[in-house]
KOLRODREN-928818 format. One record per atom (N, C-alpha, C): x, y, z; residue in three letters. Coordinates in Angstrom, 1 decimal, padded with zeros to 4 digits. Layout:
// KOLRODREN-928818
[[X, Y, Z], 'ALA']
...
END
This chain:
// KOLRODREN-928818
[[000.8, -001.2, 000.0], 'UNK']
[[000.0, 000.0, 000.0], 'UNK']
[[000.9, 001.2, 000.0], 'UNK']
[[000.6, 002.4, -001.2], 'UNK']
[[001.7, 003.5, -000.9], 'UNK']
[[000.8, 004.1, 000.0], 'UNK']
[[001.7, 005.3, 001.0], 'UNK']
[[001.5, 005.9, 001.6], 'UNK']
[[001.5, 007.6, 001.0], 'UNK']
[[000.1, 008.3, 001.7], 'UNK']
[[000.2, 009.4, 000.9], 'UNK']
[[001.1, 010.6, 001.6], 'UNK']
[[001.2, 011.6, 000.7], 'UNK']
[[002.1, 012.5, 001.0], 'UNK']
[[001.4, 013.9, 000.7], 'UNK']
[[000.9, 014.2, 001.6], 'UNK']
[[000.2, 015.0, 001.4], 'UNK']
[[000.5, 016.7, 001.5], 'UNK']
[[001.9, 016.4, 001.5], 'UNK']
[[002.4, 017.6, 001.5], 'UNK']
[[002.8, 017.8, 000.1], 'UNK']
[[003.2, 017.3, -001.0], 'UNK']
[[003.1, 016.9, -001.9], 'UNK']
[[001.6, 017.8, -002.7], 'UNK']
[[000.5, 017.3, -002.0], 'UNK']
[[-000.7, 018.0, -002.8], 'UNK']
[[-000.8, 019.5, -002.9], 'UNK']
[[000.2, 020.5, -002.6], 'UNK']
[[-000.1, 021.8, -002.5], 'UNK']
[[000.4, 022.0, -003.8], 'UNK']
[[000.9, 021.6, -004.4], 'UNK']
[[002.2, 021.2, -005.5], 'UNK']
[[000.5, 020.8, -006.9], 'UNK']
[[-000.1, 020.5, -006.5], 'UNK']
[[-001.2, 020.0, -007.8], 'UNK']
[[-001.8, 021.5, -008.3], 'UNK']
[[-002.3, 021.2, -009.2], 'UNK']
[[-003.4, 022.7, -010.2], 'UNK']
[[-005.0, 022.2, -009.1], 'UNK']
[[-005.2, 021.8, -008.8], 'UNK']
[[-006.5, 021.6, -008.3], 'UNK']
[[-006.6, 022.2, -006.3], 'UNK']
[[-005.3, 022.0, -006.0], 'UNK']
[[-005.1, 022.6, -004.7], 'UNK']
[[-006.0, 023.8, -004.4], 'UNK']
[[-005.7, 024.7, -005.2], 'UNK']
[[-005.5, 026.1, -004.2], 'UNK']
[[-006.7, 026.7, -004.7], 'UNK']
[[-007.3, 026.2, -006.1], 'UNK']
[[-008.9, 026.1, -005.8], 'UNK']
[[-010.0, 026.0, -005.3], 'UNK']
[[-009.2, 024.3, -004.6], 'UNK']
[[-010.5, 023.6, -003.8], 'UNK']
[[-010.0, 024.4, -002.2], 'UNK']
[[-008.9, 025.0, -002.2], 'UNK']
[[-008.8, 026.3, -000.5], 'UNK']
[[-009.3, 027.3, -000.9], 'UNK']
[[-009.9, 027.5, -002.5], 'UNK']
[[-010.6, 028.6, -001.8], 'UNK']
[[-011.9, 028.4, -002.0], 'UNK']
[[-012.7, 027.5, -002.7], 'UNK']
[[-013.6, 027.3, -002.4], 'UNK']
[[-013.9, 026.7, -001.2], 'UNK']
[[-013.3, 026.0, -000.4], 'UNK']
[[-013.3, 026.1, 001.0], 'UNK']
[[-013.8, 027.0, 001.7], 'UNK']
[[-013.1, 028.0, 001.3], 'UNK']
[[-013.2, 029.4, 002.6], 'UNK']
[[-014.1, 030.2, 001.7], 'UNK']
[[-014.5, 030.3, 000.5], 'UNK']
[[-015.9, 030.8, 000.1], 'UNK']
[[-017.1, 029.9, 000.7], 'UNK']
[[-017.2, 028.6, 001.0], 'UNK']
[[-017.9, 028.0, 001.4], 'UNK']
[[-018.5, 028.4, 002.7], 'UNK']
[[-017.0, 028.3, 003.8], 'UNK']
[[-016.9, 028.7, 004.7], 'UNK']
[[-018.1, 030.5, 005.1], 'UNK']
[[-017.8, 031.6, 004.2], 'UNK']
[[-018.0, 032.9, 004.0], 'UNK']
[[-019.9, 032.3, 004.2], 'UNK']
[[-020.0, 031.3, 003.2], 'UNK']
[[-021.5, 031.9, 003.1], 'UNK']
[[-021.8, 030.9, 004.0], 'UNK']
[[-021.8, 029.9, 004.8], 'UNK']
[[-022.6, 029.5, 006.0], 'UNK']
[[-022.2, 030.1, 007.4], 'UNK']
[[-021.2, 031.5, 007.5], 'UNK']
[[-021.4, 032.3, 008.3], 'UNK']
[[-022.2, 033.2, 007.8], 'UNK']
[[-022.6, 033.6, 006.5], 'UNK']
[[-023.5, 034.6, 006.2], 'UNK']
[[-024.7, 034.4, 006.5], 'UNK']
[[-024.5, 032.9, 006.5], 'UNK']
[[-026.3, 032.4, 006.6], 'UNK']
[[-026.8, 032.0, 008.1], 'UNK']
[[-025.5, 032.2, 009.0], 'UNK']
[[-026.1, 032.1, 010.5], 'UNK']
[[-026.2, 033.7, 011.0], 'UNK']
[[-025.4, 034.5, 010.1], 'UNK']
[[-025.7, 035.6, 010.8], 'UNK']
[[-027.3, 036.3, 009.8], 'UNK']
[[-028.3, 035.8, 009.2], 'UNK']
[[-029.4, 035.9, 008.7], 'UNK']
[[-030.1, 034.9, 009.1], 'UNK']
[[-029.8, 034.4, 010.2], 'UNK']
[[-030.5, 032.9, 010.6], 'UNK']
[[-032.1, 033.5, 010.6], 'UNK']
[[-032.4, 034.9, 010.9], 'UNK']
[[-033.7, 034.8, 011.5], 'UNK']
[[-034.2, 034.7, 010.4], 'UNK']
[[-033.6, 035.5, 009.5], 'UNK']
[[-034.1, 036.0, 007.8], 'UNK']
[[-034.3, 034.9, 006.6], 'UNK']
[[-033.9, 034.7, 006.1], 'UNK']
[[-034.0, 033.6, 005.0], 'UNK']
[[-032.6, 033.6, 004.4], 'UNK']
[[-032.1, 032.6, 004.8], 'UNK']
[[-030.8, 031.6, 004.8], 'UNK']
[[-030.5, 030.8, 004.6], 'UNK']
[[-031.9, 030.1, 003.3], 'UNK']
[[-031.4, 028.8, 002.7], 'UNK']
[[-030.5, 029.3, 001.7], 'UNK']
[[-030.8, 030.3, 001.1], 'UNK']
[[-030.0, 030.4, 000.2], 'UNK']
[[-028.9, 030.2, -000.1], 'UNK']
[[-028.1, 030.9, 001.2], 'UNK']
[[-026.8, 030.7, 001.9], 'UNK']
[[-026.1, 029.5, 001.8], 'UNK']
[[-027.4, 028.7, 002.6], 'UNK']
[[-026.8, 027.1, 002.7], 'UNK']
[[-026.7, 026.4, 001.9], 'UNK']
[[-027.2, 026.5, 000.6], 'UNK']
[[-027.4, 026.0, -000.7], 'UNK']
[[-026.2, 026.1, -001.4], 'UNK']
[[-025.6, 027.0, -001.7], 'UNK']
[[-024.5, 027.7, -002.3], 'UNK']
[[-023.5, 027.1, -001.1], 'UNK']
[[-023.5, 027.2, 000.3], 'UNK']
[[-022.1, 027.1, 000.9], 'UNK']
[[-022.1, 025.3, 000.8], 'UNK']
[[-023.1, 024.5, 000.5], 'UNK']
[[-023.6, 023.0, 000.2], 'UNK']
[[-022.5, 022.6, -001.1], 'UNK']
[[-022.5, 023.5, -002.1], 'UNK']
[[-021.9, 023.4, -003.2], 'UNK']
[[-021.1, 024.0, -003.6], 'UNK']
[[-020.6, 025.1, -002.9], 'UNK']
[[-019.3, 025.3, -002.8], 'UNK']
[[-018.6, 024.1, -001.9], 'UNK']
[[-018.8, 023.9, -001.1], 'UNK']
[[-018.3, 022.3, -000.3], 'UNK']
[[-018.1, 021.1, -001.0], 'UNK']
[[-018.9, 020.8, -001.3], 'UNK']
[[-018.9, 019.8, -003.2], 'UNK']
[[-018.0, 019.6, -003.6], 'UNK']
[[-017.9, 021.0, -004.3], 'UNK']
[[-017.0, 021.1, -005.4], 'UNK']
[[-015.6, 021.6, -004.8], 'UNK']
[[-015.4, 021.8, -003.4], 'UNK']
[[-013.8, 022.0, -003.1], 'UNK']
[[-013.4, 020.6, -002.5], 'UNK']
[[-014.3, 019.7, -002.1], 'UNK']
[[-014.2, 018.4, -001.9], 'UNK']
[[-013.9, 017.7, -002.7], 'UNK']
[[-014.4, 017.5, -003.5], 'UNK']
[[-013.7, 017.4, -005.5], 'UNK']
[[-012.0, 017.5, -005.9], 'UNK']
[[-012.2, 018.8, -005.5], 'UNK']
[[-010.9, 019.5, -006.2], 'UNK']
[[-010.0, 019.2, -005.0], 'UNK']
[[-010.1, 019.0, -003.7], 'UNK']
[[-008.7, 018.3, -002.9], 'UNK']
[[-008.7, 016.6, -003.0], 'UNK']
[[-009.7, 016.2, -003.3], 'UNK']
[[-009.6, 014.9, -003.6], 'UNK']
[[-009.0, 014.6, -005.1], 'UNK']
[[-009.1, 015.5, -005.7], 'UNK']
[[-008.2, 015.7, -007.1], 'UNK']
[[-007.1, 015.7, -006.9], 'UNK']
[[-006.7, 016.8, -005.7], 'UNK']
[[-005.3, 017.1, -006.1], 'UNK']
[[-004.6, 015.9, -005.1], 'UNK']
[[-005.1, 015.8, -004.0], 'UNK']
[[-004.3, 014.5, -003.4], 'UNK']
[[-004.3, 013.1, -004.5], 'UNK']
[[-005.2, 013.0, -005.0], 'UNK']
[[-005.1, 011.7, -006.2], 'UNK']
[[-003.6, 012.4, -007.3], 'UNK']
[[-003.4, 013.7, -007.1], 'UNK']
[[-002.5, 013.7, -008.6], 'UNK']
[[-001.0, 014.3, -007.7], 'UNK']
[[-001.2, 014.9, -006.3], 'UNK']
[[000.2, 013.7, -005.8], 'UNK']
[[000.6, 012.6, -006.1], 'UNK']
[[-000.6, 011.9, -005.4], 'UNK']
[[-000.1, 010.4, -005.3], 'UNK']
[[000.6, 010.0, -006.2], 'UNK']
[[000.0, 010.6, -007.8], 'UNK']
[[000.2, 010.0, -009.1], 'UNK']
[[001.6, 010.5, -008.6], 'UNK']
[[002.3, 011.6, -008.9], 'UNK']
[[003.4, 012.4, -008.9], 'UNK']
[[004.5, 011.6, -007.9], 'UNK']
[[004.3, 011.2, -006.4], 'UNK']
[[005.1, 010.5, -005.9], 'UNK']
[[005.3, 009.4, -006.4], 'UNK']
[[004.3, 008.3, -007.1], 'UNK']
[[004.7, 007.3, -007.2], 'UNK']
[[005.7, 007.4, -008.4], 'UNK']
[[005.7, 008.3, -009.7], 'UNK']
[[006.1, 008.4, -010.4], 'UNK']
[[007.6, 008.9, -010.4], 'UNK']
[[007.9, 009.7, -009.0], 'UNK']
[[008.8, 009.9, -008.9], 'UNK']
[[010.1, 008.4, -007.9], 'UNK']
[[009.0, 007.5, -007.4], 'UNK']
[[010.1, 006.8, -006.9], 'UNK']
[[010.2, 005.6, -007.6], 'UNK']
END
C-alpha cells in the first residue's frame, strides 16, 4: 500500500482552488447564520456546493500527488 504525502498536494493545479472554495464555502454558512432569523437557505445551498466542489478539487489534487510521488520513486 503506498502511503500518501500529502504535503506533496499543495504542489497539484486543483489545490488552491479547492482552498478557496473552502473558505468561500466557509464565507456563506457564516452569512447564513448571521441571517439565521431571515432567509438563509440560500446561503446554505450555495455554501452546500461550494463544499462539493472544493471536496472534488482536494480529492483531485491528493489523487495527482499520489500519481506524482509514485512516479517519482
Amino acid at each position: 500500500m503506498k502511503t500518501l504525502h500529502l504535503s506533496e498536494s499543495h504542489k497539484s493545479l486543483y489545490f488552491w482552488p479547492g482552498v478557496t472554495l473552502s473558505v468561500i464555502a466557509i464565507l456563506f454558512f457564516v452569512w447564513g447564520l448571521m441571517l439565521f432569523s431571515e432567509n438563509w437557505m440560500g446561503q446554505a445551498i450555495w455554501g452546500t456546493l461550494a463544499t462539493v466542489f472544493a471536496v472534488v478539487l482536494l480529492a483531485m489534487a491528493v489523487r495527482d500527488s499520489r500519481g506524482t510521488v509514485r512516479t517519482a520513486a
